[in-house]
VEXTOR-211011 format. One record per residue (C-alpha): residue number from 1; residue in three letters; x, y, z. Coordinates in nm, 3 decimals, always signed. Example, Ala and Ser with C-alpha at 12.3 -4.5 7.8 and 13.67 -1.06 7.14 Angstrom:
MARKOL   nr  rest       c1       c2       c3
MARKOL    1   ala   +1.230   -0.450   +0.780
MARKOL    2   ser   +1.367   -0.106   +0.714
//
This chain:
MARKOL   nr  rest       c1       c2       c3
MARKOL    1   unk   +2.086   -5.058   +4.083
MARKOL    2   unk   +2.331   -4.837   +4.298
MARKOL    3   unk   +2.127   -4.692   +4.602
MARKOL    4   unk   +2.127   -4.364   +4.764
MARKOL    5   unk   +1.904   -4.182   +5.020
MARKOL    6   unk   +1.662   -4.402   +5.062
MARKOL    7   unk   +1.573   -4.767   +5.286
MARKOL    8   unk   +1.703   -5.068   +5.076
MARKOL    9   unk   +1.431   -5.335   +5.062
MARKOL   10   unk   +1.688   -5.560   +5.253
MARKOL   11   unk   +1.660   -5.342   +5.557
MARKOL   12   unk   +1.272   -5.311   +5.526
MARKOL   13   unk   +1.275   -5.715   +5.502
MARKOL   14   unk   +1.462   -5.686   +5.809
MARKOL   15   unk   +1.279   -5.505   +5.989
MARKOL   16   unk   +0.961   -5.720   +5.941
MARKOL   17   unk   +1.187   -6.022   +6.094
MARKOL   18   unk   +1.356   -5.826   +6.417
MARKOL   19   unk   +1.188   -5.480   +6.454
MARKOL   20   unk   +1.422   -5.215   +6.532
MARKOL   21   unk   +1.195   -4.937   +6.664
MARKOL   22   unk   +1.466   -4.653   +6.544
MARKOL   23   unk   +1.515   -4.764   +6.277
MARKOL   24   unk   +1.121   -4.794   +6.167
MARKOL   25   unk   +1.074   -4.473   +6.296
MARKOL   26   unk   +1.340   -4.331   +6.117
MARKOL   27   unk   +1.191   -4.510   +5.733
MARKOL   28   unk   +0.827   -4.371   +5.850
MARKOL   29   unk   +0.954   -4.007   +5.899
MARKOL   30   unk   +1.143   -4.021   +5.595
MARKOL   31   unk   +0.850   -4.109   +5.365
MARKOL   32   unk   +0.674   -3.845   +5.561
MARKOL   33   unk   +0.942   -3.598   +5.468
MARKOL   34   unk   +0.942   -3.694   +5.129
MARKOL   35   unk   +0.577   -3.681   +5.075
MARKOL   36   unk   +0.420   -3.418   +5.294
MARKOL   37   unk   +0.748   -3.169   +5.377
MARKOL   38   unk   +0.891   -3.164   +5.795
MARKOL   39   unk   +0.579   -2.934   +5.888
MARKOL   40   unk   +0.323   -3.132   +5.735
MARKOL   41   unk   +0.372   -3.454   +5.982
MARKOL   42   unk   +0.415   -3.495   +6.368
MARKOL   43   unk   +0.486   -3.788   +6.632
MARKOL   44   unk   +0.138   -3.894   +6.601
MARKOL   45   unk   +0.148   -3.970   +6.234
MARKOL   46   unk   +0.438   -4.235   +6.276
MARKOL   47   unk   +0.301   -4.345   +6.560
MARKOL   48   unk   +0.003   -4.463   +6.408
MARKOL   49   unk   +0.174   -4.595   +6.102
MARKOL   50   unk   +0.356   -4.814   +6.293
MARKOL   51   unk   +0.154   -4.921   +6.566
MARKOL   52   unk   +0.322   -4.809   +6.853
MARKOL   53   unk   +0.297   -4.525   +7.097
MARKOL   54   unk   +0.430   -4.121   +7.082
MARKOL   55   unk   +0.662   -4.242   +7.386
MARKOL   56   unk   +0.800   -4.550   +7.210
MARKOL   57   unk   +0.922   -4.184   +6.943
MARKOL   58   unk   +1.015   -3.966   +7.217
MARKOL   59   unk   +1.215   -4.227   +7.365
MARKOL   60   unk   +1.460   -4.244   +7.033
MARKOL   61   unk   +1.431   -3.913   +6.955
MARKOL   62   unk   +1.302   -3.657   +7.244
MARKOL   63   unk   +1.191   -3.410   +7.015
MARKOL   64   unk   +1.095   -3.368   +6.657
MARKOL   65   unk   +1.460   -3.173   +6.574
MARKOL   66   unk   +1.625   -3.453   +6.698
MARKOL   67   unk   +1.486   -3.611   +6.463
MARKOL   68   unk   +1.513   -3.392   +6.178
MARKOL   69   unk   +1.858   -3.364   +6.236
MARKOL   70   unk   +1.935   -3.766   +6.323
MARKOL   71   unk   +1.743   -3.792   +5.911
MARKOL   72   unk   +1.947   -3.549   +5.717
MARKOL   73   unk   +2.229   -3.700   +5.881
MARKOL   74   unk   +2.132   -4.048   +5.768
MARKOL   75   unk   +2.090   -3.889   +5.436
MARKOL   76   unk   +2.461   -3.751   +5.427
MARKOL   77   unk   +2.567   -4.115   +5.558
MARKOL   78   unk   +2.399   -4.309   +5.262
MARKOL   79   unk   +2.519   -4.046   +5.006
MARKOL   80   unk   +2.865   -4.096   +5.140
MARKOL   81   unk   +2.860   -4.451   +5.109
MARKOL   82   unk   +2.714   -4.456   +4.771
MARKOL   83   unk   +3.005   -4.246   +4.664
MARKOL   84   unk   +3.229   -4.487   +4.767
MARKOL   85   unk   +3.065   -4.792   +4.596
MARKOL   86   unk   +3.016   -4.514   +4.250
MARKOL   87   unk   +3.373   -4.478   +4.253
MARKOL   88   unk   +3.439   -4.831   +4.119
MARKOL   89   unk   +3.275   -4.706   +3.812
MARKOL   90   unk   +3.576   -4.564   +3.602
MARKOL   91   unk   +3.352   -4.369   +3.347
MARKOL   92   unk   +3.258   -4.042   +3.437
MARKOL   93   unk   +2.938   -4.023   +3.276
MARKOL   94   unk   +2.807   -4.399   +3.448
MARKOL   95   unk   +2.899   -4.247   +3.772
MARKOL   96   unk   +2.653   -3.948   +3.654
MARKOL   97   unk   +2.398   -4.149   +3.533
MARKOL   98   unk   +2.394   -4.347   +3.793
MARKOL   99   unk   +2.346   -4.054   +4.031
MARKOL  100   unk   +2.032   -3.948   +3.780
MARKOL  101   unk   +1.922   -4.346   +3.833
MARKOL  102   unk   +1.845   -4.233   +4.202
MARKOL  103   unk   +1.611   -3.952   +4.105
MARKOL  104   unk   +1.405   -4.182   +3.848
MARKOL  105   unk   +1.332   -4.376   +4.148
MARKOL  106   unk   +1.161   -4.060   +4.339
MARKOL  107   unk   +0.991   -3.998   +4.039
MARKOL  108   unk   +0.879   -4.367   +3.986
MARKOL  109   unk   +0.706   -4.324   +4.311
MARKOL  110   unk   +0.497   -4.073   +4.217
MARKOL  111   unk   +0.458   -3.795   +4.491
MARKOL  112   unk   +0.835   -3.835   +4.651
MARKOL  113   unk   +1.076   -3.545   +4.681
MARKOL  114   unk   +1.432   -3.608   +4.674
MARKOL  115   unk   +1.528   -3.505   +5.022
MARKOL  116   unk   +1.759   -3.204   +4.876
MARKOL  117   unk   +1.446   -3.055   +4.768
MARKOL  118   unk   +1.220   -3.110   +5.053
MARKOL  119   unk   +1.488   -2.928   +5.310
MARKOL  120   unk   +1.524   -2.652   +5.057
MARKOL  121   unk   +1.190   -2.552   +4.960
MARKOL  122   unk   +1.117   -2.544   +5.382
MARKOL  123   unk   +1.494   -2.400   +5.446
MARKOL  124   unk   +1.332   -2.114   +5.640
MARKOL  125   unk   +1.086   -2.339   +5.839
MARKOL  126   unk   +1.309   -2.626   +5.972
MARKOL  127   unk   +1.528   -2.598   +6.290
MARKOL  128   unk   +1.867   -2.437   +6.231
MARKOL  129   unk   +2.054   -2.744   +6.393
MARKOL  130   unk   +1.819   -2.892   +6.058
MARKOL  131   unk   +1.943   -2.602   +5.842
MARKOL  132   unk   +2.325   -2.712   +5.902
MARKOL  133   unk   +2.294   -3.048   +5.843
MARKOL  134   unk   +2.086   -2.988   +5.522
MARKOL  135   unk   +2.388   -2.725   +5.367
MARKOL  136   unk   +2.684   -3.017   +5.467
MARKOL  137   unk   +2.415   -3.222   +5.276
MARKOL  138   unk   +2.402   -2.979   +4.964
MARKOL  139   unk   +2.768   -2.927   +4.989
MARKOL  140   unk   +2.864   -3.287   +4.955
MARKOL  141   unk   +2.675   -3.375   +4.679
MARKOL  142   unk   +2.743   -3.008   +4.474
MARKOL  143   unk   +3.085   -3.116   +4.542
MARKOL  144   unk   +3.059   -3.460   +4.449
MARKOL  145   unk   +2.870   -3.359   +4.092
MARKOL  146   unk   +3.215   -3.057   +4.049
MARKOL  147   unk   +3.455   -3.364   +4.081
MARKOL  148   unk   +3.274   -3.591   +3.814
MARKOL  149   unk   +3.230   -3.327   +3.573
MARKOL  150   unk   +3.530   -3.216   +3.612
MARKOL  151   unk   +3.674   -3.607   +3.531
MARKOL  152   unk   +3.425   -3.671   +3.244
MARKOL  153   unk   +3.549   -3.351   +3.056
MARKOL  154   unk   +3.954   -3.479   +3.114
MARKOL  155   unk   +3.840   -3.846   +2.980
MARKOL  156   unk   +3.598   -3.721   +2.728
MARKOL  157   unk   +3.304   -3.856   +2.844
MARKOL  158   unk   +3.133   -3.563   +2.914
MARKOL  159   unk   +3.140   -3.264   +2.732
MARKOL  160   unk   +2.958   -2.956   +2.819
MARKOL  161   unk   +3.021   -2.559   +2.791
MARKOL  162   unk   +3.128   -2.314   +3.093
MARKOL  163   unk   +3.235   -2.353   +3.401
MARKOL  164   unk   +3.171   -2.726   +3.591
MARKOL  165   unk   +3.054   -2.549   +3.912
MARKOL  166   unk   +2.774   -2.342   +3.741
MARKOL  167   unk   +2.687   -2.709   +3.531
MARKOL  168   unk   +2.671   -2.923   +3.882
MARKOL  169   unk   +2.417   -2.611   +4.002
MARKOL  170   unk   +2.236   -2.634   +3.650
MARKOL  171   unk   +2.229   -3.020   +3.720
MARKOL  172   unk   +2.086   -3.022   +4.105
MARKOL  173   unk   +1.851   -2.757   +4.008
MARKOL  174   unk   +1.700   -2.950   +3.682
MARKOL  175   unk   +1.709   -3.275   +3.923
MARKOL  176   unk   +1.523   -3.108   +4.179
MARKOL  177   unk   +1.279   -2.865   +4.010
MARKOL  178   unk   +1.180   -3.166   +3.786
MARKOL  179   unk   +1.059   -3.402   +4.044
MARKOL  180   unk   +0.860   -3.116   +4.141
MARKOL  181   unk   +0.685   -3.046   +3.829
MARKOL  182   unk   +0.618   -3.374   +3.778
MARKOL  183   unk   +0.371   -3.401   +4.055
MARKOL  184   unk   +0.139   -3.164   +3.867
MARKOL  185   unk   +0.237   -3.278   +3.493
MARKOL  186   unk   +0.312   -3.651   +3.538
MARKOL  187   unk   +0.631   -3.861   +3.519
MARKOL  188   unk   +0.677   -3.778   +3.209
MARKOL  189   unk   +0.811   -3.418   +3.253
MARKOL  190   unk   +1.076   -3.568   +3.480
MARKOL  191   unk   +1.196   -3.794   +3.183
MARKOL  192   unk   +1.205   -3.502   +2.915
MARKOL  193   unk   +1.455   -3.287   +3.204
MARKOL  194   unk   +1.675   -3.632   +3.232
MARKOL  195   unk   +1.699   -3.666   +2.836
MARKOL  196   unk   +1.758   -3.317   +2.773
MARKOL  197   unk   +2.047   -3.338   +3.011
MARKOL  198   unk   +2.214   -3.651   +2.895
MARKOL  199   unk   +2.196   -3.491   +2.541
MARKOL  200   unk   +2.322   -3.190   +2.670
MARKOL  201   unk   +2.620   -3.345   +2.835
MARKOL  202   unk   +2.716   -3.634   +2.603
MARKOL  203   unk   +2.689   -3.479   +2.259
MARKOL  204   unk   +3.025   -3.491   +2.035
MARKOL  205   unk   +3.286   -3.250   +2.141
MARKOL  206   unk   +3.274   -3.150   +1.747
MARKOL  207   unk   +2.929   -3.073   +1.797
MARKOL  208   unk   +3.011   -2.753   +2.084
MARKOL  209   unk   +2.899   -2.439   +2.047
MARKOL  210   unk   +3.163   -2.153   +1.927
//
């Protein structure tokens, strides 16, 4: 399955072999993120996760918005790259889907945000060095979703009414707002969001509304 935003289980196994102390610290504040929101955790949680000392942190990253900021920009890097491995896919709607696959996996474990949500439901709490990273963040992947609409419609893969920038918002906003309910409701309501919108966007072109 195509990867984005989150540690591949090759790098965790490689971390058990040869630690790389960033890098651990960098997967422990993530599922921090994820789980708790940037407020919610501090130095001292990682530290204890991982068995090592808040100077063994401070040494990597000298303060917490350093490494806010050193996250979403590992976010943006994985996104980027999983764009360019997508791309091989020529079908609009597989390079969708696949980009929905991601979100089942945040919802397959349970209490995880996908990190667009997390840095937008604390926008007005998180560093502003935080806040710009996070809108590049929200930018590339708005922009990436406007570009494969915008290719299913021309092949015919995807069909859907209006204008593709209001659809990619529709999109990030059902993605996002899902995972959300399901912590409350259960996985389940996270499923019924990602069926409605693959009926949504693949039903017949003779089937569109007036």
């Amino acid at each position: 399955m195509l990867d984005i935003l989150k540690p591949t289980e090759a790098r965790k196994r490689g971390m058990r072999l040869g630690r790389d102390t960033r890098e651990e610290i960098l997967n422990a504040a993530e599922e921090l993120l994820q789980r708790r929101g940037y407020n919610a955790f501090s130095y001292q949680h990682i530290a204890v996760q991982l068995g090592i000392r808040n100077a063994a942190i401070h040494y990597h990253f000298p303060g917490k918005e350093d490494l806010g900021v050193a996250l979403v920009k590992r976010y943006r890097q994985r996104f980027r790259d999983w764009t360019d491995e997508v791309a091989r896919l020529s079908n609009a709607w597989d390079r969708l889907n696949a980009h929905f696959q991601t979100y089942v996996e945040y919802a397959v474990a349970g209490s995880k945000i996908c990190p667009g949500g997390v840095l937008s439901s604390e926008f007005e709490a998180i560093p502003e060095v935080m806040r710009h990273e996070a809108r590049l963040l929200m930018r590339e992947i708005f922009e990436w979703l406007i570009e494969t609409l915008d290719a299913g419609r021309a092949q015919g893969s995807l069909n859907f009414i209006g204008d593709s920038r209001h659809k990619a918002v529709e999109i990030g906003a059902a993605l996002q707002g899902s995972l959300q309910i399901a912590r409350m409701a259960g996985e389940e309501r996270f499923h019924q969001v990602l069926q409605q919108l693959a009926l949504e966007l693949r039903h017949s072109s003779a089937d569109s509304l007036p």
